[in-house]
Backbone as CSV, one residue per row, in Angstrom:
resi,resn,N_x,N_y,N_z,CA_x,CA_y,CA_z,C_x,C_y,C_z
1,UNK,-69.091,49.470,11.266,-69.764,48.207,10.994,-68.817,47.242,10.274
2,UNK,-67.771,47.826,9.224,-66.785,47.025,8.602,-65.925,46.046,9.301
3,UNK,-65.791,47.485,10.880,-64.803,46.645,11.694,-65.504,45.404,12.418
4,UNK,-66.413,45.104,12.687,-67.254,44.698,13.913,-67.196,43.051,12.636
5,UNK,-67.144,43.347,11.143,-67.462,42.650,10.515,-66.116,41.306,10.449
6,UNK,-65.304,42.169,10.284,-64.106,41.824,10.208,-63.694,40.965,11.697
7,UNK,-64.242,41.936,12.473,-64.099,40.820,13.810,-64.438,39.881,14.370
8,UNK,-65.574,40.145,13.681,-66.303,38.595,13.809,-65.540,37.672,13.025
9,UNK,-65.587,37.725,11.860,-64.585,36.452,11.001,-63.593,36.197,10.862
10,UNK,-62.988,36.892,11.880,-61.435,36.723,12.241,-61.718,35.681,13.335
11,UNK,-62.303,36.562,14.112,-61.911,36.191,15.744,-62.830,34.399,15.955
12,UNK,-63.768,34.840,15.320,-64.595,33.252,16.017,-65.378,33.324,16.786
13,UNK,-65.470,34.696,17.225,-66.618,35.208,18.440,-67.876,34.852,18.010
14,UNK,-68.948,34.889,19.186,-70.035,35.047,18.666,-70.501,36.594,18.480
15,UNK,-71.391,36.782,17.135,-71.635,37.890,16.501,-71.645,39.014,17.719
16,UNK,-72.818,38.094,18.230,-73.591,39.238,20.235,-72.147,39.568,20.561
17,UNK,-71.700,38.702,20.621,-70.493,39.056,21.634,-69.658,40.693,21.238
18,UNK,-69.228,40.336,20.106,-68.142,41.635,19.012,-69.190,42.609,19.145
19,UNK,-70.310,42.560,18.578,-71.745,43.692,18.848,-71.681,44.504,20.217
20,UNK,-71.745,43.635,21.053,-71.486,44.057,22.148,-70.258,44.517,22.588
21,UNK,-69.183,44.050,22.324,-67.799,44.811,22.416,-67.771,46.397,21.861
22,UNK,-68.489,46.523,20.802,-68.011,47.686,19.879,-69.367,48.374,20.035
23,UNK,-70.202,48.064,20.696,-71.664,49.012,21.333,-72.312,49.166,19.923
24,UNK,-72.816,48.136,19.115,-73.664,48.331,18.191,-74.687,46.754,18.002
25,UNK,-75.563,46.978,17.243,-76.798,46.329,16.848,-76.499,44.951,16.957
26,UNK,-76.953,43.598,17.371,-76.425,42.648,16.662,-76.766,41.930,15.993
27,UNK,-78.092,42.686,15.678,-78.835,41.686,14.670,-78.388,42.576,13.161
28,UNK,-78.070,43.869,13.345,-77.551,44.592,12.105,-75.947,43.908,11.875
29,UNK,-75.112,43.529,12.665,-73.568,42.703,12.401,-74.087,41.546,11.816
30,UNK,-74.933,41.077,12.836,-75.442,39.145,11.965,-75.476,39.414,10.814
31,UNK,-76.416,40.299,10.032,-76.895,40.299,8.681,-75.486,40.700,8.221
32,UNK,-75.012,41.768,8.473,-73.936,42.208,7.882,-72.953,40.907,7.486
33,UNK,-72.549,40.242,8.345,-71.854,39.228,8.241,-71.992,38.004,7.559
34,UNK,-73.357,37.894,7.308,-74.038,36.568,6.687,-73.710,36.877,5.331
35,UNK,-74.287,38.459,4.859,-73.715,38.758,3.928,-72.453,38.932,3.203
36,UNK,-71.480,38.950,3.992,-69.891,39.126,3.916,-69.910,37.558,3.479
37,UNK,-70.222,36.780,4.228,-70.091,35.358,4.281,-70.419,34.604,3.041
38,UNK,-71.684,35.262,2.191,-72.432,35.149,1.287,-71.401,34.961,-0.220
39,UNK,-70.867,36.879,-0.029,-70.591,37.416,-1.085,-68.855,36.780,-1.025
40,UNK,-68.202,35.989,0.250,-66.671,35.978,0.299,-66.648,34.282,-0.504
41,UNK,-67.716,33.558,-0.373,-68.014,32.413,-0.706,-68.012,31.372,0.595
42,UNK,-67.919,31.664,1.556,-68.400,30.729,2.590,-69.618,30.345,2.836
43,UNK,-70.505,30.657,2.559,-71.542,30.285,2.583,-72.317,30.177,1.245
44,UNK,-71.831,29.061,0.629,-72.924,28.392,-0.043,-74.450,28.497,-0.626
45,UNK,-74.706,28.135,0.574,-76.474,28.259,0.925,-77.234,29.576,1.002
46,UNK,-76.082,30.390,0.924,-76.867,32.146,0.594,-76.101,32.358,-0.319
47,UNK,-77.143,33.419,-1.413,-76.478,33.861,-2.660,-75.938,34.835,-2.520
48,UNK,-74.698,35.258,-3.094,-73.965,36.206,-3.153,-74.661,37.670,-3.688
49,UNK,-73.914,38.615,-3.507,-74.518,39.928,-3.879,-74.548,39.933,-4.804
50,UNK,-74.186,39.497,-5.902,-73.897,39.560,-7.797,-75.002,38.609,-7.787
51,UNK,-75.474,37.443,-7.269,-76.412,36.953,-7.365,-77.865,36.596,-7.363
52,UNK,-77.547,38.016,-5.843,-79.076,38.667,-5.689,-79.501,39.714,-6.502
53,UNK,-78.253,40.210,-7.335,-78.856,41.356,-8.280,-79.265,40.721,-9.287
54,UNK,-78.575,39.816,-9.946,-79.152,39.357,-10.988,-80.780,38.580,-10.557
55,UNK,-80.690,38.003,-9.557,-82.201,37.614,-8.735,-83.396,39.092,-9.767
56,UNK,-82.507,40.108,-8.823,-83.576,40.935,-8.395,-84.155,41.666,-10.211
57,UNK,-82.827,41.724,-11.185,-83.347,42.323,-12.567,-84.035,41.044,-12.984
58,UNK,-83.975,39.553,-12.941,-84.802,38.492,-13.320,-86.196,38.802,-12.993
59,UNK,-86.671,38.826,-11.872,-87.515,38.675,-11.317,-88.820,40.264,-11.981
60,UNK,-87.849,41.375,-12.143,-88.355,42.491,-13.131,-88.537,42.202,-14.351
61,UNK,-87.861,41.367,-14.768,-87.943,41.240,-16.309,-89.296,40.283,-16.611
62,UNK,-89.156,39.399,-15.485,-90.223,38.596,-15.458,-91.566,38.951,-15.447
63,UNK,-91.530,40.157,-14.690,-92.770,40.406,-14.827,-93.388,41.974,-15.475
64,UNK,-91.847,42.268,-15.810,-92.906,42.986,-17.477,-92.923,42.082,-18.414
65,UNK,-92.676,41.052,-18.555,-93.177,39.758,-19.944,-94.145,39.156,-19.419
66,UNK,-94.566,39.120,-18.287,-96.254,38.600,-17.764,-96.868,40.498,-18.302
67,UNK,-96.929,41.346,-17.968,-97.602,42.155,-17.867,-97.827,42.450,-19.792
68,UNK,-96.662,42.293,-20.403,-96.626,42.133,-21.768,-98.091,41.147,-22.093
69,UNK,-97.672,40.060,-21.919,-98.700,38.874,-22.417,-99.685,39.167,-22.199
70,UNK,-100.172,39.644,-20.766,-101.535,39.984,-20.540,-102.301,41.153,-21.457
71,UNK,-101.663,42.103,-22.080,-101.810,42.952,-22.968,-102.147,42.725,-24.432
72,UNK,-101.317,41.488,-24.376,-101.307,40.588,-26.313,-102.498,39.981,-26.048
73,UNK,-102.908,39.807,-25.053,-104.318,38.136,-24.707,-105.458,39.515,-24.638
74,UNK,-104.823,40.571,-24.081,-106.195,41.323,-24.244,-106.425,42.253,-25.993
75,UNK,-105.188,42.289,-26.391,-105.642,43.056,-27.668,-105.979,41.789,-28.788
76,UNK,-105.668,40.389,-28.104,-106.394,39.154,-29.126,-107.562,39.171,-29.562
77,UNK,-108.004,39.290,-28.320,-109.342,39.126,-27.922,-110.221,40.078,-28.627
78,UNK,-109.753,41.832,-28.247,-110.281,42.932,-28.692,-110.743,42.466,-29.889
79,UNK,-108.828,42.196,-30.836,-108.759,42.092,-32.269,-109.985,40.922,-33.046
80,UNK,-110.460,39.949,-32.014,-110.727,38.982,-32.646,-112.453,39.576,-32.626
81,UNK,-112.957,40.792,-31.749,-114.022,40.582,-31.667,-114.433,42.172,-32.875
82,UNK,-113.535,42.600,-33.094,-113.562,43.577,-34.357,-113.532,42.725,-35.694
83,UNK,-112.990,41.249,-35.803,-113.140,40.645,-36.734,-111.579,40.943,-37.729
84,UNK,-111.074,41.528,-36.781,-109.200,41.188,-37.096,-108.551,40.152,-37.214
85,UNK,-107.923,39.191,-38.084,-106.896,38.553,-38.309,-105.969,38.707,-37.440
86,UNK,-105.450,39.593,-37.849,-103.876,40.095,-37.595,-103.598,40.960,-36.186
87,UNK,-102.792,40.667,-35.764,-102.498,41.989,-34.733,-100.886,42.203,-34.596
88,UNK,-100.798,43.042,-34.770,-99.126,44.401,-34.923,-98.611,44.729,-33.497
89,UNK,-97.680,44.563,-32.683,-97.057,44.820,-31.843,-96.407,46.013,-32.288
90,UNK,-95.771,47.028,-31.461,-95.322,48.312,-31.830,-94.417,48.201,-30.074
91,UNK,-92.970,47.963,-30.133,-92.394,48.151,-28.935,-91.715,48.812,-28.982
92,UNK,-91.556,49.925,-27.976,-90.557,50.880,-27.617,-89.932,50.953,-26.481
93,UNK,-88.610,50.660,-26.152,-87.396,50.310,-25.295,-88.248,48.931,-24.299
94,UNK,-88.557,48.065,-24.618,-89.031,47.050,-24.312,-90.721,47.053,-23.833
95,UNK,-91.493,48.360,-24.177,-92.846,48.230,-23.676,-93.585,48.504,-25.169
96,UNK,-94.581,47.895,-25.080,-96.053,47.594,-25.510,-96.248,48.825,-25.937
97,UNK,-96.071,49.540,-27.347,-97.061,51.195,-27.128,-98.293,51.005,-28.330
98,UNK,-97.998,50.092,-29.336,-99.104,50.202,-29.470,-99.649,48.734,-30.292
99,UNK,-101.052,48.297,-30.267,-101.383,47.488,-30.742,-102.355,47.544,-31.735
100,UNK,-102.120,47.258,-33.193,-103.186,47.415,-34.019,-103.450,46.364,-34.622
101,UNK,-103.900,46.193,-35.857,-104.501,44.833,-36.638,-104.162,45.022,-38.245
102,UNK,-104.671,44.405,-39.048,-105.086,44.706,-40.431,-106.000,43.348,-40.853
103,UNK,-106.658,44.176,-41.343,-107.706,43.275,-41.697,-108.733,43.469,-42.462
């Protein structure tokens, strides 16, 4: 697949074409290549592989801090209907373990 990759962005062919030379997929070379294209900096308009990872831990992080909040709005609430003031976060390696009050 490296080679087929390489041949394409050498040669100028179309993708089908090299795919077809070397008896493999060509919608698996396209991608392959878009990606080469991505990560070599020719292409702009697609993010690079360092870029989609960081995408992809953003997008996790994002939503254990929604799943966080939803947890604080529900132990508010709890807290507020026990007649708690206060409420105590307790985090361990970035999760929620426990929520108490004083009051």
């Amino acid at each position: 697949m490296d080679r087929g990759v390489r041949l394409a962005l050498e040669s100028g062919r179309p993708v089908a074409h090299v795919a077809r030379d070397l008896g493999i997929g060509h919608e698996a070379l396209h991608k392959r290549v878009r990606q080469a294209e991505a990560g070599g900096g020719l292409r702009p308009e697609l993010p690079s592989s360092e870029e989609r990872e960081e995408i992809r831990k953003l997008r996790k992080e994002v939503f254990e801090l929604r799943r966080a909040n939803e947890i604080l709005k529900a132990a508010l609430v709890f807290s507020g209907s026990l007649g708690i003031d206060v409420v105590s976060v307790t985090r361990f390696r970035g999760r929620v373990v426990r929520v108490g009050g004083e009051g």
